[in-house]
PDB file of N, CA, C and O in Angstrom:
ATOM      1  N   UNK A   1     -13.048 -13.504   7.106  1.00  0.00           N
ATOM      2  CA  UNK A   1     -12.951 -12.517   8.162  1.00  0.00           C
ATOM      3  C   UNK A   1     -14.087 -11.532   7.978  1.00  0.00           C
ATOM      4  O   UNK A   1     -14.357 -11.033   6.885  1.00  0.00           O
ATOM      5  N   UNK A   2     -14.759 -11.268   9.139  1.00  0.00           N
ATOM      6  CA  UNK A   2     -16.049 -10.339   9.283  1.00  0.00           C
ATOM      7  C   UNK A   2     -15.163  -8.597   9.277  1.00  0.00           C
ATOM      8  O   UNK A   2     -14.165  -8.198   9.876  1.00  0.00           O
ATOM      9  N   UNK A   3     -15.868  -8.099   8.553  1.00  0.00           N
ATOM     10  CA  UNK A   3     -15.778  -6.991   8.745  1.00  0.00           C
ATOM     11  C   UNK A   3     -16.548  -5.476   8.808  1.00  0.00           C
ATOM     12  O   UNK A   3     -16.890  -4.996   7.727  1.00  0.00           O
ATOM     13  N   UNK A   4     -16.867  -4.609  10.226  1.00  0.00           N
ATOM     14  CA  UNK A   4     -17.641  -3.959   9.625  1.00  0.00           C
ATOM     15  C   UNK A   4     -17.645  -2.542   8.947  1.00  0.00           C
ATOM     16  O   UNK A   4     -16.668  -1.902   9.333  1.00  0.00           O
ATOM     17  N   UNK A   5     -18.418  -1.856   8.073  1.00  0.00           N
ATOM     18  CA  UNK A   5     -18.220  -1.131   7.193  1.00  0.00           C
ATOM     19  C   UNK A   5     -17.337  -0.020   7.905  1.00  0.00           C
ATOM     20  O   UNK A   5     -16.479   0.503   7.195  1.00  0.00           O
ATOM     21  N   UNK A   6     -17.444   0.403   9.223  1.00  0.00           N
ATOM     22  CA  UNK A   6     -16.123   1.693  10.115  1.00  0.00           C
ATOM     23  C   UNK A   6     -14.723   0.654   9.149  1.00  0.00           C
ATOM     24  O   UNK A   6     -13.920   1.014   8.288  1.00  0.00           O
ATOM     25  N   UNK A   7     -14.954  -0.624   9.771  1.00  0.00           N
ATOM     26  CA  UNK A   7     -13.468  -1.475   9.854  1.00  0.00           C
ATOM     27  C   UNK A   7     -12.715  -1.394   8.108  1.00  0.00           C
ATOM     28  O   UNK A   7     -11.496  -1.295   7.967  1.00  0.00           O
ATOM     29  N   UNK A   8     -13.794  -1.463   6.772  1.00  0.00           N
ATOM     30  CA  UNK A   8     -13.590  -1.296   5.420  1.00  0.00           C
ATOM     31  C   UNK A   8     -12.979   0.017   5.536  1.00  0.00           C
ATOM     32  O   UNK A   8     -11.767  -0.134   5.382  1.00  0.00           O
ATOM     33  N   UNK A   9     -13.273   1.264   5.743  1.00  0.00           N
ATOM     34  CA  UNK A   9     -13.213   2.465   5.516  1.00  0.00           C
ATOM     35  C   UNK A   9     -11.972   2.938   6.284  1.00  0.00           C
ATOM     36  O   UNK A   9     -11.361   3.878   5.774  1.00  0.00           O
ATOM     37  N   UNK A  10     -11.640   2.572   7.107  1.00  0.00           N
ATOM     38  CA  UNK A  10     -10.810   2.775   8.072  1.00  0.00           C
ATOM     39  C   UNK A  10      -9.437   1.949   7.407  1.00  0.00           C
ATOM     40  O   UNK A  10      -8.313   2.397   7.633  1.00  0.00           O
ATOM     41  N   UNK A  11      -9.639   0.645   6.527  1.00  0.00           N
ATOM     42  CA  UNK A  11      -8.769  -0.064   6.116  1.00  0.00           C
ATOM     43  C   UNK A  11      -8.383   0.918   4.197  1.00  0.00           C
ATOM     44  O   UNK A  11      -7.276   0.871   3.659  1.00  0.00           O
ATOM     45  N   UNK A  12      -9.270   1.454   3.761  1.00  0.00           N
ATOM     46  CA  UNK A  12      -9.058   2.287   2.584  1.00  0.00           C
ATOM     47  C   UNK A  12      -8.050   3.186   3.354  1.00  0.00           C
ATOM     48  O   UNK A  12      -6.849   2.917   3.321  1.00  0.00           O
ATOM     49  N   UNK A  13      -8.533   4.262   4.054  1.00  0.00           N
ATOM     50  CA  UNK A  13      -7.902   5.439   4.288  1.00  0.00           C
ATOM     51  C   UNK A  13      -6.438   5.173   5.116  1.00  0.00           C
ATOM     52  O   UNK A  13      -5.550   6.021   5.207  1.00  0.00           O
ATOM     53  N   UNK A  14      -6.395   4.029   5.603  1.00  0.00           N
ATOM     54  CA  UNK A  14      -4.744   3.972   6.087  1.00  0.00           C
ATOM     55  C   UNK A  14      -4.155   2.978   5.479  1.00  0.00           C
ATOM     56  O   UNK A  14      -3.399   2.202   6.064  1.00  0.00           O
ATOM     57  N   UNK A  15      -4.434   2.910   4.298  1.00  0.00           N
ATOM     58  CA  UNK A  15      -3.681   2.022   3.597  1.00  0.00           C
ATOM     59  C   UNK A  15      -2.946   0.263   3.669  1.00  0.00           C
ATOM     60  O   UNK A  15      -2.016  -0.321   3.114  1.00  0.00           O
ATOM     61  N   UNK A  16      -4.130  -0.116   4.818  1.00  0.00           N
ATOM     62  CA  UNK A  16      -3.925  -1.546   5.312  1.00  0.00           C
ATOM     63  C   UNK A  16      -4.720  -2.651   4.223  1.00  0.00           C
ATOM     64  O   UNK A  16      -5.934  -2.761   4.054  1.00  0.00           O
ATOM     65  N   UNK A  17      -3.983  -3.164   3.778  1.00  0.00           N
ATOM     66  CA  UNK A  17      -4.778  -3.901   2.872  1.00  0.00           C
ATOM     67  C   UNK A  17      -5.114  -5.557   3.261  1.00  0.00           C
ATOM     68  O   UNK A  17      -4.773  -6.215   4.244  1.00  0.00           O
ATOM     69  N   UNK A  18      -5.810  -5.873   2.231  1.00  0.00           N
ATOM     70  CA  UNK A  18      -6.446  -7.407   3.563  1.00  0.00           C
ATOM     71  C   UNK A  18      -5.412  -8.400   3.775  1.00  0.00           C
ATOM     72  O   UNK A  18      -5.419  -9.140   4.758  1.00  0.00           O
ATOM     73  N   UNK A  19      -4.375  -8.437   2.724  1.00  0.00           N
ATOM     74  CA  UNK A  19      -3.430  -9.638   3.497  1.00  0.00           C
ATOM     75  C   UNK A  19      -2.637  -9.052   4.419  1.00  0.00           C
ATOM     76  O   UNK A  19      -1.840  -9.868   4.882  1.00  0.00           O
ATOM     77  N   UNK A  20      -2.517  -7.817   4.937  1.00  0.00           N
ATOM     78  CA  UNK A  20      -1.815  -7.669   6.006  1.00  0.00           C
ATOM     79  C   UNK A  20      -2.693  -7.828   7.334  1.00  0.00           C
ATOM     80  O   UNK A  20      -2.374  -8.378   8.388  1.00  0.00           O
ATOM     81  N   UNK A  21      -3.633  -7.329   7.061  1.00  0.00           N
ATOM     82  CA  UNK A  21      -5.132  -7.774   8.319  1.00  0.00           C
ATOM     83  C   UNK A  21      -4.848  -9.177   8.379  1.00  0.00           C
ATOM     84  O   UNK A  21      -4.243  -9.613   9.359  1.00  0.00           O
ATOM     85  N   UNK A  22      -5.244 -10.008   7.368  1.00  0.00           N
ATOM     86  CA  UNK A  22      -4.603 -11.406   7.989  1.00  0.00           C
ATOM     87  C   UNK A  22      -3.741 -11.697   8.650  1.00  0.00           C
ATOM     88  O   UNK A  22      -3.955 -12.411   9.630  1.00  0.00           O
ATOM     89  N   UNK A  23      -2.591 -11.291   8.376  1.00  0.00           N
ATOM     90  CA  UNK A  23      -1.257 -11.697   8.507  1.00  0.00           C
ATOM     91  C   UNK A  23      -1.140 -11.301  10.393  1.00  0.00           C
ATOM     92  O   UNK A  23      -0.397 -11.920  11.155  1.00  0.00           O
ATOM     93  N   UNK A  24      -1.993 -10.234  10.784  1.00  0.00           N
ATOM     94  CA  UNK A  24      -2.241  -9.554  12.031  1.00  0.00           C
ATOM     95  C   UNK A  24      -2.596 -10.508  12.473  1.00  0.00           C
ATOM     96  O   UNK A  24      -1.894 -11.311  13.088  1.00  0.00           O
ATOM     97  N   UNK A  25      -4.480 -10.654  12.097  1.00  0.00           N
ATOM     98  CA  UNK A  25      -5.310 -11.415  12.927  1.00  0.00           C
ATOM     99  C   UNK A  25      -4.379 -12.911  12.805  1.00  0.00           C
ATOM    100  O   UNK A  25      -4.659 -13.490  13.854  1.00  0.00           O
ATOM    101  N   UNK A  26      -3.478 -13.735  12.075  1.00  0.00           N
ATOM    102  CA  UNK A  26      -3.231 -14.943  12.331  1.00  0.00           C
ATOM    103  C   UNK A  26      -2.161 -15.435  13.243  1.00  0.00           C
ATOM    104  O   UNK A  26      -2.066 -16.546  13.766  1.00  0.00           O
ATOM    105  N   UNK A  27      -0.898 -13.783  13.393  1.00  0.00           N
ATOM    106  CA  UNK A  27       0.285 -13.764  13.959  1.00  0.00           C
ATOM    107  C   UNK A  27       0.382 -13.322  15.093  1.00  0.00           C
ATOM    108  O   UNK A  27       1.177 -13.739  15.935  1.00  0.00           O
ATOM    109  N   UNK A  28      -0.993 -11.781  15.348  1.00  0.00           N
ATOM    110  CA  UNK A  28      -0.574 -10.762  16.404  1.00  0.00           C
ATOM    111  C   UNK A  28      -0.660 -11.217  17.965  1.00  0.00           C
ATOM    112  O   UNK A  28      -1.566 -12.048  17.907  1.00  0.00           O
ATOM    113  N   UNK A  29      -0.449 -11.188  18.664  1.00  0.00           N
ATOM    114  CA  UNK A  29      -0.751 -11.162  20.133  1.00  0.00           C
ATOM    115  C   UNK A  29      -1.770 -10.364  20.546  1.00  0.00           C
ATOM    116  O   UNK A  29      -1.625  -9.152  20.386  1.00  0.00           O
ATOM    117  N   UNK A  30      -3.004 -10.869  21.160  1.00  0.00           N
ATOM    118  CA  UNK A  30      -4.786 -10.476  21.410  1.00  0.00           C
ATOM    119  C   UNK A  30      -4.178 -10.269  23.037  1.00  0.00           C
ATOM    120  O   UNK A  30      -3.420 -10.879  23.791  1.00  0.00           O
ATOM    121  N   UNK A  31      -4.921  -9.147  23.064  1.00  0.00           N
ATOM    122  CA  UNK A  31      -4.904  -8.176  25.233  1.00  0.00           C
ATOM    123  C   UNK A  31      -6.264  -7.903  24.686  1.00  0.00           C
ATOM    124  O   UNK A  31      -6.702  -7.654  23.563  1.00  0.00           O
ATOM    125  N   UNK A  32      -6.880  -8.066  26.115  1.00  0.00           N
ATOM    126  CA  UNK A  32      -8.364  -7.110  26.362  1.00  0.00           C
ATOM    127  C   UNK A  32      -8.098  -5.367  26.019  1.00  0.00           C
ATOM    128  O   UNK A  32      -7.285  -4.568  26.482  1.00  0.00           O
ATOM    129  N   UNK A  33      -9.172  -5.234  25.012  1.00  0.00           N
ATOM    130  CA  UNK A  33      -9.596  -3.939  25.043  1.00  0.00           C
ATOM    131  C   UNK A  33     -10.440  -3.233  26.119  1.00  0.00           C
ATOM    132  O   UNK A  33     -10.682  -2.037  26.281  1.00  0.00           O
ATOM    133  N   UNK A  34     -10.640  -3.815  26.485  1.00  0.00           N
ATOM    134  CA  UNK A  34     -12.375  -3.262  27.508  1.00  0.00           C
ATOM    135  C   UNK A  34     -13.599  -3.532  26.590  1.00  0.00           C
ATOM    136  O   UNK A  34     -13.819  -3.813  25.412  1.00  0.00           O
ATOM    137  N   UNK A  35     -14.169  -3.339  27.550  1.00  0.00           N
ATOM    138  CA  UNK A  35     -15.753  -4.142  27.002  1.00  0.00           C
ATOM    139  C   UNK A  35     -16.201  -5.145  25.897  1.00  0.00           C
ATOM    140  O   UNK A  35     -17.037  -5.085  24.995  1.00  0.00           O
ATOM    141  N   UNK A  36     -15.209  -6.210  26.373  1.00  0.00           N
ATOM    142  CA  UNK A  36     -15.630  -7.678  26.119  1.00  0.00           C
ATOM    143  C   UNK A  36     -15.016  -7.384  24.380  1.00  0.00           C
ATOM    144  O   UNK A  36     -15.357  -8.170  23.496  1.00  0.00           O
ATOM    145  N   UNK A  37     -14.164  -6.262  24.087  1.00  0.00           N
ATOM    146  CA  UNK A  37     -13.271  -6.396  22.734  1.00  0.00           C
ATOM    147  C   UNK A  37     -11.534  -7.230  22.992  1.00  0.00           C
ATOM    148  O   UNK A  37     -11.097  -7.771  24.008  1.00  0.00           O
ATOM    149  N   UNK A  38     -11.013  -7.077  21.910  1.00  0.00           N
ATOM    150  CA  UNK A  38      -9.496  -7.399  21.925  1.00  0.00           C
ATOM    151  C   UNK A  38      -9.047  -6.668  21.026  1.00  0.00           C
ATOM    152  O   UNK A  38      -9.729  -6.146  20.144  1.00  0.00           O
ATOM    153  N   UNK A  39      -7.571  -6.539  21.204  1.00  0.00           N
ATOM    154  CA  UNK A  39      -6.612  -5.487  20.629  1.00  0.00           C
ATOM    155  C   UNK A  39      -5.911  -6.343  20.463  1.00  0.00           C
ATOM    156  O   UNK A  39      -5.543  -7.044  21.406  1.00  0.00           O
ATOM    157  N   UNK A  40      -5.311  -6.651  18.573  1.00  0.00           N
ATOM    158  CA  UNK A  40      -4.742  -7.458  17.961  1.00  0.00           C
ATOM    159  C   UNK A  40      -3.187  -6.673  17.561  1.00  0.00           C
ATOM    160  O   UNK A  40      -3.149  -5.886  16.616  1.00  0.00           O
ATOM    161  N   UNK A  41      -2.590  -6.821  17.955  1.00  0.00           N
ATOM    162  CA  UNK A  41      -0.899  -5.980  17.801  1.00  0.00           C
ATOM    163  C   UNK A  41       0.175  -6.906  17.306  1.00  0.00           C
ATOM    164  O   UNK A  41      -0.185  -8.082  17.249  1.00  0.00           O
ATOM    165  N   UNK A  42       1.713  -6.592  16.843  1.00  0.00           N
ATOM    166  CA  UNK A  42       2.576  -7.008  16.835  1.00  0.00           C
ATOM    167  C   UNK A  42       3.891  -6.929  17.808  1.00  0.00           C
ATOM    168  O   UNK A  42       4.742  -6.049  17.680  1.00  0.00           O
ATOM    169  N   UNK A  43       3.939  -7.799  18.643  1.00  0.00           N
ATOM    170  CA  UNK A  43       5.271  -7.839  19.985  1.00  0.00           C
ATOM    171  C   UNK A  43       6.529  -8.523  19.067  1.00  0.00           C
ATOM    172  O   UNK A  43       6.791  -8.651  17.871  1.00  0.00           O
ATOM    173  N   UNK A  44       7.083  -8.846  20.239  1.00  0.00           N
ATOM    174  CA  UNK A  44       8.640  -9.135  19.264  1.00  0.00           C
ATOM    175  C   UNK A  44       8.786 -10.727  19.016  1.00  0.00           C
ATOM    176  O   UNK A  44       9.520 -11.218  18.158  1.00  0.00           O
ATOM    177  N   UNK A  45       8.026 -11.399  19.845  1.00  0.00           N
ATOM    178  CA  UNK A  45       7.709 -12.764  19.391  1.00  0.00           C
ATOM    179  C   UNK A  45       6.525 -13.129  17.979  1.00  0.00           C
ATOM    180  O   UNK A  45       6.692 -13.919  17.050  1.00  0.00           O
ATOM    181  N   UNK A  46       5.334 -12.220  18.269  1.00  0.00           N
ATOM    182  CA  UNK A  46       4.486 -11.907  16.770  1.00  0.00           C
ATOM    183  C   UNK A  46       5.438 -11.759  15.697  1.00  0.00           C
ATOM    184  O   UNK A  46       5.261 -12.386  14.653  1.00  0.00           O
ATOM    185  N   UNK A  47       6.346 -11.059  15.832  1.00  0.00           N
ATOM    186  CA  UNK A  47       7.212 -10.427  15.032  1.00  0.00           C
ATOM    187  C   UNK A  47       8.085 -11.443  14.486  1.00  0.00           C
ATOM    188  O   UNK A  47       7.961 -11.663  13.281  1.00  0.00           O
ATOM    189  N   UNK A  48       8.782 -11.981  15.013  1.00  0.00           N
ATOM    190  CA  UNK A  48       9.373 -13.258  14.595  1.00  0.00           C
ATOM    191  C   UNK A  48       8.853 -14.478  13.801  1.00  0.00           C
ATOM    192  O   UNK A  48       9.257 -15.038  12.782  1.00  0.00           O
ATOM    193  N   UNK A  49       7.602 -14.731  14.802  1.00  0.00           N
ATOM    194  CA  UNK A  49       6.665 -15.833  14.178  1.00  0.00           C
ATOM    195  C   UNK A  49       6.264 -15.443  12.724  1.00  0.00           C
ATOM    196  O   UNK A  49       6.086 -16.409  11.982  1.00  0.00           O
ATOM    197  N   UNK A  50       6.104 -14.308  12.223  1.00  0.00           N
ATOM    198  CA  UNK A  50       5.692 -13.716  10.993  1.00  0.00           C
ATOM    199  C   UNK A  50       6.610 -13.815   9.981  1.00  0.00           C
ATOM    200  O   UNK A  50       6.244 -14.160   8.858  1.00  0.00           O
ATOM    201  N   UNK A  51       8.025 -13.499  10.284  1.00  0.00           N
ATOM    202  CA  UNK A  51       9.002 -13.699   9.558  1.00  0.00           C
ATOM    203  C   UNK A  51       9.454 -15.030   9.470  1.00  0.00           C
ATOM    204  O   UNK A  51      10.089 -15.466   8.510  1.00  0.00           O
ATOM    205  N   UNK A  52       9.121 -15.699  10.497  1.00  0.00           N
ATOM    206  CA  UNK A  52       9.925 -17.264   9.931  1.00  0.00           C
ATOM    207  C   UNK A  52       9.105 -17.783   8.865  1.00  0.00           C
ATOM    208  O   UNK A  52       9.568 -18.351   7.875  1.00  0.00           O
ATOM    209  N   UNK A  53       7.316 -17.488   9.181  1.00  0.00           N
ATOM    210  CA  UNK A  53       6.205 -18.277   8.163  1.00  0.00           C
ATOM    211  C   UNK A  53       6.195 -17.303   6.847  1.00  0.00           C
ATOM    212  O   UNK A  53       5.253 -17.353   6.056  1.00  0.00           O
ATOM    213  N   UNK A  54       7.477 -16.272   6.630  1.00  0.00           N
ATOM    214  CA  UNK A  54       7.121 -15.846   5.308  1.00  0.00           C
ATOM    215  C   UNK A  54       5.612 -15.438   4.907  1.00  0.00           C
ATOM    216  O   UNK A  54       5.340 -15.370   3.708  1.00  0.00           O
ATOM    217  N   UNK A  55       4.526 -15.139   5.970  1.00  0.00           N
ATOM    218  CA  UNK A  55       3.418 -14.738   5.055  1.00  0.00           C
ATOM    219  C   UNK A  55       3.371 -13.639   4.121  1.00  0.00           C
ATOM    220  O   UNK A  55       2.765 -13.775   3.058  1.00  0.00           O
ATOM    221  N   UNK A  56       4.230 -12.059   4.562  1.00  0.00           N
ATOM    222  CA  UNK A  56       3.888 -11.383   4.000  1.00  0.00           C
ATOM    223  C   UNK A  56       5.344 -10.929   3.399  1.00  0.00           C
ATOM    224  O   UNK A  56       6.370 -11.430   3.859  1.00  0.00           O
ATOM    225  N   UNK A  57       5.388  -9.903   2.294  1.00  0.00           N
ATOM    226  CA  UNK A  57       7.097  -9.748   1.984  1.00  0.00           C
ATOM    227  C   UNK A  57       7.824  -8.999   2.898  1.00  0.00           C
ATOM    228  O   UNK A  57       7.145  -8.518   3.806  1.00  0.00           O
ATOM    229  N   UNK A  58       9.268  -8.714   2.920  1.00  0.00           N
ATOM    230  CA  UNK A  58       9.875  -8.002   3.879  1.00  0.00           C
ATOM    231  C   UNK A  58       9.496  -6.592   4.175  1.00  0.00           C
ATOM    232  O   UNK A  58       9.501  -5.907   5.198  1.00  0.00           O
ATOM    233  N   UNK A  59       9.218  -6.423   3.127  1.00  0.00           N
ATOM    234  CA  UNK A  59       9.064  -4.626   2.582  1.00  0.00           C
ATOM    235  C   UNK A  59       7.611  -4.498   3.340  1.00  0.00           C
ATOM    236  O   UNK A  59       7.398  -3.808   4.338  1.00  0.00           O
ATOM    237  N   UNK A  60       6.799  -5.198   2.744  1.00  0.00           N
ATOM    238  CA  UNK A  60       5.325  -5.247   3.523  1.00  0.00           C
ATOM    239  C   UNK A  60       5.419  -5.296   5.290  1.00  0.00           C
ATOM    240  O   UNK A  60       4.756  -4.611   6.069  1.00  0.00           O
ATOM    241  N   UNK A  61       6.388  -6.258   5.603  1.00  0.00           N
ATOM    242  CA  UNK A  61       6.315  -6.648   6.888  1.00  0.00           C
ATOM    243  C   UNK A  61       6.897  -5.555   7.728  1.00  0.00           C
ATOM    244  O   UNK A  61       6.779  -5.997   8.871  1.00  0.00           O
ATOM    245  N   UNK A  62       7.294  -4.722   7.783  1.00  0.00           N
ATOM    246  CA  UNK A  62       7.627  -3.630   8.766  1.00  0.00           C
ATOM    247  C   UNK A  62       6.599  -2.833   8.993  1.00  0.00           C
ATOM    248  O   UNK A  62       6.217  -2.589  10.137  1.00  0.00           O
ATOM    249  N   UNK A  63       5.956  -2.269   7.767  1.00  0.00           N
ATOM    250  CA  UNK A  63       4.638  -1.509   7.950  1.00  0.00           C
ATOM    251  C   UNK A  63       3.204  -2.581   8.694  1.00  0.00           C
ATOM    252  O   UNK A  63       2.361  -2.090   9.445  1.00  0.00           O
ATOM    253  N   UNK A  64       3.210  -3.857   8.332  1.00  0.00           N
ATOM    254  CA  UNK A  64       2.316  -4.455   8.918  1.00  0.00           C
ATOM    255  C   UNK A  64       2.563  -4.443  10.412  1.00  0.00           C
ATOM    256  O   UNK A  64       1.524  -4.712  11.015  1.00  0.00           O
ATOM    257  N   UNK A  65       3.425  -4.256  11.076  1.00  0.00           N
ATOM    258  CA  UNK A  65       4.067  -4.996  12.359  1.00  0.00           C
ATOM    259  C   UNK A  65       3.409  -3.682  13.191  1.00  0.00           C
ATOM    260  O   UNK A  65       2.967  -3.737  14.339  1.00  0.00           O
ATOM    261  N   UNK A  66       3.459  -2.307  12.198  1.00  0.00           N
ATOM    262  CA  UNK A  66       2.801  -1.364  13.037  1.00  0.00           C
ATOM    263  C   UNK A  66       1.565  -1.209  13.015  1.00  0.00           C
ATOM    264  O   UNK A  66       1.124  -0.222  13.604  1.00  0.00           O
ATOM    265  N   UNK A  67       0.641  -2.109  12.349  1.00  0.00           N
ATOM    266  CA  UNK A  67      -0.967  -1.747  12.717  1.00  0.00           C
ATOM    267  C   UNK A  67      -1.293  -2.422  14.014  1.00  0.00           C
ATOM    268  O   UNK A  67      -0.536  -2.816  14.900  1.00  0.00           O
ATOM    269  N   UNK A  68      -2.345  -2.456  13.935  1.00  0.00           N
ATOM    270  CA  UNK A  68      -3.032  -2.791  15.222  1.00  0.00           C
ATOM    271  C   UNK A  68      -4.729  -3.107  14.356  1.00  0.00           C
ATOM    272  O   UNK A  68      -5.058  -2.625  13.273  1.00  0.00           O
ATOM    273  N   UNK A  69      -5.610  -4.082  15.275  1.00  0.00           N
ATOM    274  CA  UNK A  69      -7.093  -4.573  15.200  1.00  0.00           C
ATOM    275  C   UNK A  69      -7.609  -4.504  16.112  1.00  0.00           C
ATOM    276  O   UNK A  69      -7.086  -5.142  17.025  1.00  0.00           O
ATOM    277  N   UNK A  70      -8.832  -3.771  16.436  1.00  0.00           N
ATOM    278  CA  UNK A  70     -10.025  -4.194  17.217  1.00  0.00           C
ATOM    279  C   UNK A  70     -11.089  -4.639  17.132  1.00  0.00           C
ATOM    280  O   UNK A  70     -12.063  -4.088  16.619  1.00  0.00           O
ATOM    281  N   UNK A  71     -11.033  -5.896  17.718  1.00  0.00           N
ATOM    282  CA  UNK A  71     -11.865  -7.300  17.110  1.00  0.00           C
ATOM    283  C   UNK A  71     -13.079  -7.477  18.297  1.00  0.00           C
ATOM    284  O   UNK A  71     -12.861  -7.506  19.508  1.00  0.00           O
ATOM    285  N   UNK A  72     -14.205  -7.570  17.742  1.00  0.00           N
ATOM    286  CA  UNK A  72     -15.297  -8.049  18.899  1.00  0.00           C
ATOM    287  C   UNK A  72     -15.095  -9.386  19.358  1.00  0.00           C
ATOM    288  O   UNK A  72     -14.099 -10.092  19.204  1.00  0.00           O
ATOM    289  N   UNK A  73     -16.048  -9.615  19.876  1.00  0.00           N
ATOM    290  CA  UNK A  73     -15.554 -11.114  20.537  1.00  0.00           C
ATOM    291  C   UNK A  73     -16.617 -12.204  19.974  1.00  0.00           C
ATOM    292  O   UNK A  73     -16.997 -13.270  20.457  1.00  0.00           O
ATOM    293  N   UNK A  74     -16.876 -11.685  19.044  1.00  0.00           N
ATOM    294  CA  UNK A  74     -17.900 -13.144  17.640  1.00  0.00           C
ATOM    295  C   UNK A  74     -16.037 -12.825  16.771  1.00  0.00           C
ATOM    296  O   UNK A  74     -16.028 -13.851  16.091  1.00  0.00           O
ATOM    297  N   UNK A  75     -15.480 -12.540  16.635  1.00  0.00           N
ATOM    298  CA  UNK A  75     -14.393 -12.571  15.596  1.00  0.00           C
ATOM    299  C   UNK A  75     -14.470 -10.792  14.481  1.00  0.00           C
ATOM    300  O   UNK A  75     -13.760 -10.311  13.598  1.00  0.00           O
ATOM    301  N   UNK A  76     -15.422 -10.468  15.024  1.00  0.00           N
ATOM    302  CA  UNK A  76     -15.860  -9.325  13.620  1.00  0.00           C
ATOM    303  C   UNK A  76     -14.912  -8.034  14.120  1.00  0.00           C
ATOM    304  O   UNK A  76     -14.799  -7.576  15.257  1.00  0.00           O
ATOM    305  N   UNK A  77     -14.408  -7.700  13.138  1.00  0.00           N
ATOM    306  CA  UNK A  77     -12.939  -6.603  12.856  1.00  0.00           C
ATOM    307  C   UNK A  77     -14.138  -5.622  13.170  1.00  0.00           C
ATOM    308  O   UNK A  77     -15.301  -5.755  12.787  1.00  0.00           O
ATOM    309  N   UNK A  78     -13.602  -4.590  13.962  1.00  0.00           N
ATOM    310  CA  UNK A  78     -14.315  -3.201  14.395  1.00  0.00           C
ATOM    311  C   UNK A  78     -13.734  -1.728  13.884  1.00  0.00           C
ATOM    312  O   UNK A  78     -14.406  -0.718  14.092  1.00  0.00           O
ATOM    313  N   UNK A  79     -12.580  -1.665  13.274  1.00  0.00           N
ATOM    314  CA  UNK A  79     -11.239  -0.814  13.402  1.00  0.00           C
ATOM    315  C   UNK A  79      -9.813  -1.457  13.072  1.00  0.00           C
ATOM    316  O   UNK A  79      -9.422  -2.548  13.486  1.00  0.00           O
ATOM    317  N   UNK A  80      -9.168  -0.645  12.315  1.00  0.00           N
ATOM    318  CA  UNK A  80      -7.894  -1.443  11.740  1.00  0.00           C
ATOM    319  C   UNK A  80      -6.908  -0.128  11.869  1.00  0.00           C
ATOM    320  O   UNK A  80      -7.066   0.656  10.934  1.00  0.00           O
ATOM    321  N   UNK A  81      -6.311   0.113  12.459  1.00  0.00           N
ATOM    322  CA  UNK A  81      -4.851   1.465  12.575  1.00  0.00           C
ATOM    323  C   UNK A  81      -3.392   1.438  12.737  1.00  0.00           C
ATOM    324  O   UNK A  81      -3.017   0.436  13.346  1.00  0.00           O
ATOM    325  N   UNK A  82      -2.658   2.066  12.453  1.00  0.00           N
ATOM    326  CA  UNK A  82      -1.279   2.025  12.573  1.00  0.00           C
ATOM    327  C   UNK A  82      -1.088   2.692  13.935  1.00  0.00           C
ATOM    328  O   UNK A  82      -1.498   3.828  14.174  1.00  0.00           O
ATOM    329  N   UNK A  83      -0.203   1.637  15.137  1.00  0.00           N
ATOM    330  CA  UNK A  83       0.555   2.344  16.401  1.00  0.00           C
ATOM    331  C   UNK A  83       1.212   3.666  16.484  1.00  0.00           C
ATOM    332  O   UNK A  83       2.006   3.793  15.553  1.00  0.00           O
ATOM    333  N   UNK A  84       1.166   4.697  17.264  1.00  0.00           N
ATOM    334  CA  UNK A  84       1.660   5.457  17.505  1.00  0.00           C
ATOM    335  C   UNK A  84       2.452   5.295  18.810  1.00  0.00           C
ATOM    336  O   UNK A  84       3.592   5.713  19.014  1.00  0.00           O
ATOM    337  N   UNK A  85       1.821   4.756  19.490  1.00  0.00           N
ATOM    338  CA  UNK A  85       2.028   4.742  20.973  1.00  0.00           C
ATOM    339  C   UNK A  85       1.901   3.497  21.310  1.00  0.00           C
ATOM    340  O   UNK A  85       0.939   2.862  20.877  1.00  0.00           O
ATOM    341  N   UNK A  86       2.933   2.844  22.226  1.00  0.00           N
ATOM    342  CA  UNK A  86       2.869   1.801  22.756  1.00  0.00           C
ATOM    343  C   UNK A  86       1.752   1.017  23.747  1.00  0.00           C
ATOM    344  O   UNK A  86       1.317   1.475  24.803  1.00  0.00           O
ATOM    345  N   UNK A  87       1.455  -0.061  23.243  1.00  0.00           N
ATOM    346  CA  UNK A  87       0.317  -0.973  23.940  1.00  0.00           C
ATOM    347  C   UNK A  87       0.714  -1.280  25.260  1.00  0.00           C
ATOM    348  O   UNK A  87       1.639  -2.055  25.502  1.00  0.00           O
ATOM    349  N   UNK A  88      -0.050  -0.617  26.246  1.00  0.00           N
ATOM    350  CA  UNK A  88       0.052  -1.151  28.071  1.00  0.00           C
ATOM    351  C   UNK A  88      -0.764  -2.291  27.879  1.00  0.00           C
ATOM    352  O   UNK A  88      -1.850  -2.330  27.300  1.00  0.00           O
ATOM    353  N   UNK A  89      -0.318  -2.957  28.267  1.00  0.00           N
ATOM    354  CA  UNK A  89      -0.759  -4.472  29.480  1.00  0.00           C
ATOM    355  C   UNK A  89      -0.725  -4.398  30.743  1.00  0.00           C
ATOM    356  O   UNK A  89      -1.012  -5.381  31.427  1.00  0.00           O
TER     357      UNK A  89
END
């Protein structure tokens, strides 16, 4: 997984560590961001799919379910954050 140095720094200071970024980018449900990005989240089907494949532990998996990714469209992580506010579609 590409990442750039905002996306490292941004992943120190909120405490997202890389197997939960995986566990995002392999489980989450991708919506257009605007300008040719995507916004990588957890819905209630992500949510499920995550827990049946056991990737990450239980304890881990609640806090993962609330980040969020913004991914360019070569694959390269731009930004990694925890939801506050619900994702419009």
């Amino acid at each position: 997984m590409d990442l750039t140095r905002h996306a490292r720094a941004r992943m120190q200071q909120r405490g997202i560590n890389a197997l939960a970024l995986g566990a995002l980018l392999d489980y989450g449900r991708v919506a257009p961001a605007g300008g040719g990005r995507d916004i990588v989240y957890f819905d209630r089907q992500a949510r499920l799919a995550l827990e049946r494949a056991n990737a990450v532990a239980a304890a881990e998996a609640a806090r993962v379910c609330k980040s969020y990714a913004i991914v360019e469209s070569d694959g390269t992580v731009i930004t990694v954050g925890h939801r506050t506010r619900r994702i419009t579609r």
